[in-house]
C-alpha positions as CSV (number, residue, x, y, z in Angstrom):
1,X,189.7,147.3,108.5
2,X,187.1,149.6,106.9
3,X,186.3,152.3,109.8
4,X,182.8,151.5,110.3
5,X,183.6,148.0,111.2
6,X,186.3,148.9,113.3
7,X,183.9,151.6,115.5
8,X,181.5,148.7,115.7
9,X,184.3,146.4,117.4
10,X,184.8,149.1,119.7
11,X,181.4,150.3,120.5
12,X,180.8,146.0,121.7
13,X,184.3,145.3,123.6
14,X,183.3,149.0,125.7
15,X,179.9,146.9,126.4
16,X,181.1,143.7,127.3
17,X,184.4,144.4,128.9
18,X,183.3,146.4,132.1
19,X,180.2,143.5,132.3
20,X,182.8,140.6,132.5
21,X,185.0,142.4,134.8
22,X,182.4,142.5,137.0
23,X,181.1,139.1,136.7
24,X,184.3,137.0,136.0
25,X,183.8,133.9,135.2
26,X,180.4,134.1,132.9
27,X,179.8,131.6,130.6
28,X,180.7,132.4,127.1
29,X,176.9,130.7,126.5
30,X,174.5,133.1,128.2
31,X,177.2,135.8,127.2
32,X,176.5,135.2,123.0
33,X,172.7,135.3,124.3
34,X,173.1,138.6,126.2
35,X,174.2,140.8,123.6
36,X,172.7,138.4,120.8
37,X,175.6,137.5,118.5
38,X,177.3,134.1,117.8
39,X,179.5,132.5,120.1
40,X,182.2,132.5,117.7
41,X,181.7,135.9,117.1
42,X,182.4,136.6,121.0
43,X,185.0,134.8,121.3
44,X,186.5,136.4,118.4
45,X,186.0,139.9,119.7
46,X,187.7,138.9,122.9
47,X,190.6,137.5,121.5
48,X,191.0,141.0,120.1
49,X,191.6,142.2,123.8
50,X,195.2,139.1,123.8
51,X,197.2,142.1,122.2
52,X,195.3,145.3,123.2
53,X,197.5,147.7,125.7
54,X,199.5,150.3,126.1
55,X,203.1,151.1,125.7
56,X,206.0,148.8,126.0
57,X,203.6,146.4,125.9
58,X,205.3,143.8,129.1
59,X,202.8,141.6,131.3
60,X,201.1,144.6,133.2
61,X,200.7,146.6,129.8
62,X,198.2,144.1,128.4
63,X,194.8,143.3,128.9
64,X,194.4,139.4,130.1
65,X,192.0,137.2,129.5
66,X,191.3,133.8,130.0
67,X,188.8,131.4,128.2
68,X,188.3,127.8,129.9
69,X,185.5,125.5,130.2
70,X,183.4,127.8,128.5
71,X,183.7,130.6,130.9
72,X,185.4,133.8,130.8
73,X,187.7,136.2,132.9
74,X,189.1,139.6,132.2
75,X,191.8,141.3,134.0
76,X,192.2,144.4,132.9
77,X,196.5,145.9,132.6
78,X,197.5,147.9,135.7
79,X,197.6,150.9,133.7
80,X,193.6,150.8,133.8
81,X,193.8,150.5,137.6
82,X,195.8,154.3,137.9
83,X,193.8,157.3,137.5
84,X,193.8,159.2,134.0
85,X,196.2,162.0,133.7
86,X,195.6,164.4,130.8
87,X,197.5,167.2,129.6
88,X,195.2,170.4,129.6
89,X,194.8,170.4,125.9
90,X,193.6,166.8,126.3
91,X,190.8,167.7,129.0
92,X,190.3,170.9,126.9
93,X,189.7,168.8,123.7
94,X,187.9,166.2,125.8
95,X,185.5,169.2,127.2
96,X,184.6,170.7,124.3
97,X,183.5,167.3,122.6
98,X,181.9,166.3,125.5
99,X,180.3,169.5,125.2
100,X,179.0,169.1,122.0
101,X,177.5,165.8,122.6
102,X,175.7,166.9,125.4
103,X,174.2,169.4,123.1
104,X,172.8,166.9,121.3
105,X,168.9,166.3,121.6
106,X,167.4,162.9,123.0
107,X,170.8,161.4,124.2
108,X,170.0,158.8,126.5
109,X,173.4,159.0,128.8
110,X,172.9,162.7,129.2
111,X,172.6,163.1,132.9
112,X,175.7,160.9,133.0
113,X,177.6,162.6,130.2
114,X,176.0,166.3,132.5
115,X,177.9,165.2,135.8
116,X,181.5,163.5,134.3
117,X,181.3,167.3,132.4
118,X,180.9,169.4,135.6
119,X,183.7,167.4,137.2
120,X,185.9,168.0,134.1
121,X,185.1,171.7,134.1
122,X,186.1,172.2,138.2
123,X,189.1,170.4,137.4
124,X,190.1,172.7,134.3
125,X,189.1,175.8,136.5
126,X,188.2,179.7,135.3
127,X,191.4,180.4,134.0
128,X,191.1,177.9,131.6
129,X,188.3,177.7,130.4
130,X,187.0,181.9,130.5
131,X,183.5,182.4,129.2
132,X,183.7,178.9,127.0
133,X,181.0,177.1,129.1
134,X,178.6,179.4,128.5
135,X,179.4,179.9,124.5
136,X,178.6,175.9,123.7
137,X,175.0,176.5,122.5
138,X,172.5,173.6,122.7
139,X,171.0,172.8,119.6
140,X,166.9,172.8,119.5
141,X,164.7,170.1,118.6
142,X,165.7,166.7,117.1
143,X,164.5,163.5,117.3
144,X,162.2,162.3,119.9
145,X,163.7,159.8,122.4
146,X,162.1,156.5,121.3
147,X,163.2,157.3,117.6
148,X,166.6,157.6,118.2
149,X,166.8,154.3,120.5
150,X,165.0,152.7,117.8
151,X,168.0,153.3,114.8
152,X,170.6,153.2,117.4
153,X,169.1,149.3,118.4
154,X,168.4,148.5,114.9
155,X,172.4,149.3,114.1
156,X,173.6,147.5,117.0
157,X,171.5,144.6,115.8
158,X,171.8,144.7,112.6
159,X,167.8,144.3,111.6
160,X,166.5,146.2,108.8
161,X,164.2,149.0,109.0
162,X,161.3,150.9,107.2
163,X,161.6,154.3,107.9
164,X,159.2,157.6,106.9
165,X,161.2,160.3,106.1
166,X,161.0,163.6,105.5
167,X,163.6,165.2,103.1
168,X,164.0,169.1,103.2
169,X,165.8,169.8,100.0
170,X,162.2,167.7,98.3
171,X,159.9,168.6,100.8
172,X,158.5,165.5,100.6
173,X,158.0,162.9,103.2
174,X,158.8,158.8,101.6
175,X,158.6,155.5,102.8
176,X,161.8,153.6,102.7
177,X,163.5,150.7,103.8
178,X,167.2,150.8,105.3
179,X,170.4,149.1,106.7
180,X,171.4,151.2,109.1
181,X,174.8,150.9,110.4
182,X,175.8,153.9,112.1
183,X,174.4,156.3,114.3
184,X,176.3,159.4,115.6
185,X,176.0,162.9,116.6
186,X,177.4,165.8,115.2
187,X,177.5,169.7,115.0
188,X,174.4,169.3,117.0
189,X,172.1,166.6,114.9
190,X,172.0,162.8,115.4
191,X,173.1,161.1,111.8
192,X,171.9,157.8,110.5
193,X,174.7,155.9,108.0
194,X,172.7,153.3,106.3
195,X,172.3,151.2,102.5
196,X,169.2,152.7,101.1
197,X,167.1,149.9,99.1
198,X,165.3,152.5,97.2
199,X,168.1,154.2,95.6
200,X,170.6,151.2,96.1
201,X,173.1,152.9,97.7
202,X,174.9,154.7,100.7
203,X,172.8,157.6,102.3
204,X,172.9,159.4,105.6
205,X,169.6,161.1,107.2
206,X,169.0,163.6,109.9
207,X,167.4,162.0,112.7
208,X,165.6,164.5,113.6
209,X,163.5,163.8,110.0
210,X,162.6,160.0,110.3
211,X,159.0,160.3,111.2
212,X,159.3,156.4,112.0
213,X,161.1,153.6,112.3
214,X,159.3,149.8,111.9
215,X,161.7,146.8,112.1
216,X,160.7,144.5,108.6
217,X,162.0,141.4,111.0
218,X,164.5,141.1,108.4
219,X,168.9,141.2,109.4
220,X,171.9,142.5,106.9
221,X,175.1,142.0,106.7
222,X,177.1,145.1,107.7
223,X,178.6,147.0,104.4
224,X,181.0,148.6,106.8
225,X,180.0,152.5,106.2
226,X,181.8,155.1,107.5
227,X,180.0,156.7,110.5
228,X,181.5,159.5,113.3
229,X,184.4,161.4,111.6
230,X,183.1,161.6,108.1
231,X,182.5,165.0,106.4
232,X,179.1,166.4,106.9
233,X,179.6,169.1,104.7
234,X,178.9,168.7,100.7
235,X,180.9,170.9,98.7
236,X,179.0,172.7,95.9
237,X,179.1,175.9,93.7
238,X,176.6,177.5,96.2
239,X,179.4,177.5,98.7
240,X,179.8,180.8,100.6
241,X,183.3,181.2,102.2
242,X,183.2,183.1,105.3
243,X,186.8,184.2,107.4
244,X,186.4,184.9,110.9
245,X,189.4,186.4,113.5
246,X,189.1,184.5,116.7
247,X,190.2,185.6,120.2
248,X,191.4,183.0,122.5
249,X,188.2,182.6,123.8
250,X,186.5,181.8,120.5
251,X,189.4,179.5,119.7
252,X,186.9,176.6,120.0
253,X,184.9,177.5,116.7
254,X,187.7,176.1,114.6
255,X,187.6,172.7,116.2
256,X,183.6,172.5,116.8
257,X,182.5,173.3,113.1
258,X,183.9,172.5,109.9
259,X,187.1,174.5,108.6
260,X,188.6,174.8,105.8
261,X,191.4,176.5,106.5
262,X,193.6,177.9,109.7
263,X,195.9,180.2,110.4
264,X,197.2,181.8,113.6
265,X,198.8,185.0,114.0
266,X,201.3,186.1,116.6
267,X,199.1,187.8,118.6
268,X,197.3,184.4,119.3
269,X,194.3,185.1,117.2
270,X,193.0,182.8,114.8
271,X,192.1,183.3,111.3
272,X,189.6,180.5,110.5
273,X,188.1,180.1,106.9
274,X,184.3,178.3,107.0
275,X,182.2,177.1,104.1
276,X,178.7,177.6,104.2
277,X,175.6,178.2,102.3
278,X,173.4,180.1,104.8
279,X,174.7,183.4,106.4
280,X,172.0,182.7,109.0
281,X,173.5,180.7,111.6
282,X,177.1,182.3,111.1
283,X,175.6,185.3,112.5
284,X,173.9,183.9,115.1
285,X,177.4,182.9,116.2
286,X,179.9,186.0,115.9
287,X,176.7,187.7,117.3
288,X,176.8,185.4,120.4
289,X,180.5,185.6,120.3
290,X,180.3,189.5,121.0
291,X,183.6,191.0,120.7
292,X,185.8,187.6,120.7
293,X,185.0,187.2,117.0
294,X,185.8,189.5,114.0
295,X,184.3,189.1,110.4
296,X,187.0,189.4,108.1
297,X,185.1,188.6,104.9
298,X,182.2,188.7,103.3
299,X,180.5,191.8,103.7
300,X,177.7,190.5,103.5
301,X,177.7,188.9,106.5
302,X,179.3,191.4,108.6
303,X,176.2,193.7,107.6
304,X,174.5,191.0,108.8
305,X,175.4,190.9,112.3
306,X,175.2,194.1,112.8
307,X,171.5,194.6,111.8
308,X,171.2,191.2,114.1
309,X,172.6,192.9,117.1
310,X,170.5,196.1,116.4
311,X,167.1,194.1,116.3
312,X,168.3,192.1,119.6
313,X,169.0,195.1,121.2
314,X,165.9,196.7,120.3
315,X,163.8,193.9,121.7
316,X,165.2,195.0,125.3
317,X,164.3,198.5,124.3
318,X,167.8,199.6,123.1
319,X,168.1,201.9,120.9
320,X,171.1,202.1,118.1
């Protein structure tokens, strides 16, 4: 199953799952209506949940439900009734990402997403986690609230939109109309995977640049694009390589941004290779970093943090 269609599955059966659980016995009818697709289609999707559970699989390992007369029940396995225990790389892995997200502008489920997080991190505890809370920088700007609900309802229904959009790389604003089929949030921006008409093909768009978004009253049939986990980064011959030596602390760097390469030495460092093609931000990052990050290579770019660090410092009257 292509991995756009199979996130879409998901993203529904986390919608309608916890709903029917708490109204058992809804009728598959008003159900289809609800979340506006076909009955067949529900009943489709919940037949997915027959074989869904975890390990070895015996009669209080699966999910169970039950389809008669039109109405529906869900019992979830008993494993969903204990409480979650991670491993501390889990809830570390599970912090940082959660992390990330919530550094995302105009997400709707922030305060949410805000409180689960500040549970997470008194359960991890200082020794755990050191200075990382602080180091997770929000990103600035980004789309306004209404825009991104817009593209994330237009995916979920599949309706096709006419979108004003501003390109950077053109400077130029256009008018164009899309099937978008995935929204997600990475590396601080909110990412729109959609079949542009105009070009008749597969493009993804910043957010943060569609000006607006006007439904055409037109539906599409999903193409099944690849959404969250696809690469963000475009290799090209502009490509600056930068290596940076990580402290413990700073070990999150390598699994926030894109790598291309890690390496750790004995000393529990890591040696983490990043493409780029702006210095800019990479200094803004081993500057913030302080002494938990090293640059290895290029020059270039340790010059740069060092006359980044001297202007900083002179804002607060410091001299060098």
């Amino acid at each position: 199953m292509p991995a756009g269609r199979a996130a879409e599955r998901l993203r529904r059966l986390l919608v309608w799952v916890p709903y029917v659980v708490r109204h058992p016995g809804a009728r598959v009818e008003e159900l289809a209506q609800m979340f506006h697709v076909s009955e067949d289609e529900l009943l489709s999707e919940l037949n997915l949940l027959f074989v869904s559970g975890v390990p070895p699989y015996g009669p209080g390992d699966l999910i169970d439900v039950q389809v008669e007369e039109g109405r529906v029940w869900i019992d979830m396995a008993d494993y969903f009734a204990r409480p979650l225990r991670l491993s501390r790389s889990e809830a570390l892995a599970l912090y940082l990402q959660g992390k990330a997200l919530l550094g995302t502008p105009g997400l709707p489920e922030a305060g949410a997403l805000e409180s689960a997080l500040g549970k997470l991190e008194a359960a991890l505890g200082p020794e755990t986690l050191g200075r990382l809370a602080g180091l997770v920088e929000a990103a600035e700007g980004g789309p306004p609230a209404e825009t991104l609900e817009a593209l994330r309802r237009s995916a979920a229904g599949h309706r096709r939109l006419e979108i004003e959009y501003y390109s950077a790389s053109r400077d130029s604003t256009s008018t164009r109309q899309v099937d978008p089929e995935e929204v997600f949030s990475a590396m601080g921006n909110w990412y729109v995977v959609a079949w542009d008409h105009q070009a008749d093909g597969e493009r993804m768009f910043r957010a943060d640049r569609v000006k607006s978004a006007r439904e055409t009253g037109e539906r599409f049939e999903p193409r099944g694009l690849a959404g969250a986990g696809r690469p963000l980064y475009t290799r090209s011959d502009q490509d600056v390589r930068v290596r940076l030596l990580l402290a413990p602390a700073a070990r999150w760097v390598a699994e926030y941004y894109d790598v291309e390469a890690v390496a750790e030495r004995p000393d529990g460092t890591l040696e983490a290779t990043l493409p780029t093609k702006h210095l800019a931000w990479v200094e803004k990052l081993v500057a913030r970093l302080g002494g938990d990050a090293k640059v290895l290579e290029p020059d270039e770019l340790r010059q740069g943090v060092a006359d980044l660090v001297r202007r900083t410092l002179a804002l607060y009257g410091h001299k060098s």
